[in-house]
N, C-alpha and C positions, 0 to 999 in steps of 0.2 A: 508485411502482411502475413507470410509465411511465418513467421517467428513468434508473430501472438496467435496464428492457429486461424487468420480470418481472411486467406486467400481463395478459399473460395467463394467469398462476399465481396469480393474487388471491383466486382461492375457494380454492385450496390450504393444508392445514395446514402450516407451516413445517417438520413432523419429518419432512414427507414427499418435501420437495423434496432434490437432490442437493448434495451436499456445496459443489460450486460456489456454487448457488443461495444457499442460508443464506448463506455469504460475503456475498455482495452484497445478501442482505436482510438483514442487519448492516450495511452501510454505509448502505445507505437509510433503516435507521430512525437511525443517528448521525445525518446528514444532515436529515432532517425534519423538524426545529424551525429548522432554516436558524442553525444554528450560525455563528462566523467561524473556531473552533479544534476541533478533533476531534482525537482520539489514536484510532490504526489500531493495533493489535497482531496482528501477524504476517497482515494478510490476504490475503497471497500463500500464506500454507503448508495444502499438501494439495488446491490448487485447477489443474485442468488448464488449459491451456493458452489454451485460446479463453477458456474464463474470466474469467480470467486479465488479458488482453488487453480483456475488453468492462468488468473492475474500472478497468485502466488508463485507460481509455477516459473513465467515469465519471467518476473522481478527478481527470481533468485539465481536465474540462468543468468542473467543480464551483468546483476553481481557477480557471478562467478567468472564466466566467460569473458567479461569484454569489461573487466574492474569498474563498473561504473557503479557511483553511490548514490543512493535517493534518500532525501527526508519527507519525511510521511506523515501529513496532519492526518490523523485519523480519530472516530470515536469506538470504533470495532477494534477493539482492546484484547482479544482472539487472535484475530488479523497481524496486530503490529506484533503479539508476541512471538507467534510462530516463524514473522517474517524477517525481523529486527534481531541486532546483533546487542545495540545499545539503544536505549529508550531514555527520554526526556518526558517528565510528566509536569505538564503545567496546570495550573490551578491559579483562576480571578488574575490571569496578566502576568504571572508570575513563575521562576523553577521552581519545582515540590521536589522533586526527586529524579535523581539521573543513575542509572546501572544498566546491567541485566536483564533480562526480560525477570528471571528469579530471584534478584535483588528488588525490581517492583513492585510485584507480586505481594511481596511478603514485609512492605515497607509501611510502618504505622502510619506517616502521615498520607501517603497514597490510598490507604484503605478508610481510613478517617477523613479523609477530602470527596471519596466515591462510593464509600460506602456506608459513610456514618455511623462508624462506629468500630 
């Protein structure tokens, strides 16, 4: 709880904390048995900004400190780039493009898949 910044909500019921919060006491309890691989699905969506920012924060400590890796279904494409080392972009079931966050970025069918054009 100390580690995602939510110890002093520890006598708190979970239903009760904000939408942010649950986020991250979802990541902490993934996190808790000191995994090396964790799967994140969407934990950028529907969380504000600061957030957001202290999830980021967490996820990158985690990775540094204590070598664990996470893959991260996300749509907040912000999110995965700032966060992510390497990036898989899928499109209708399928890989589009795998690099960089600056190799995706700049990748014709990635922008022609989400941006049309």
């Amino acid at each position: 709880m100390r580690f995602f910044k939510l110890d002093g909500l520890a006598g708190e019921a979970a239903g009760g904390l904000s939408y942010g919060q649950q986020k991250l006491l979802d990541a902490a309890m993934a996190f808790m048995g000191g995994p090396r691989l964790v799967l994140l699905d969407e934990p950028a969506g529907g969380v504000n900004l600061t957030m957001l920012a202290d999830l980021k924060e967490r996820l990158t400590a985690i990775n540094r400190e204590r070598h664990a890796t996470f893959v991260v279904i996300e749509h907040n494409m912000e999110f995965v780039m700032s966060l992510c080392a390497r990036v898989v972009v899928m499109a209708e079931g399928r890989v589009l493009a795998e690099g960089r966050p600056d190799e995706i970025r700049a990748n014709p069918a990635v922008i022609e898949a989400y941006l049309g054009h």
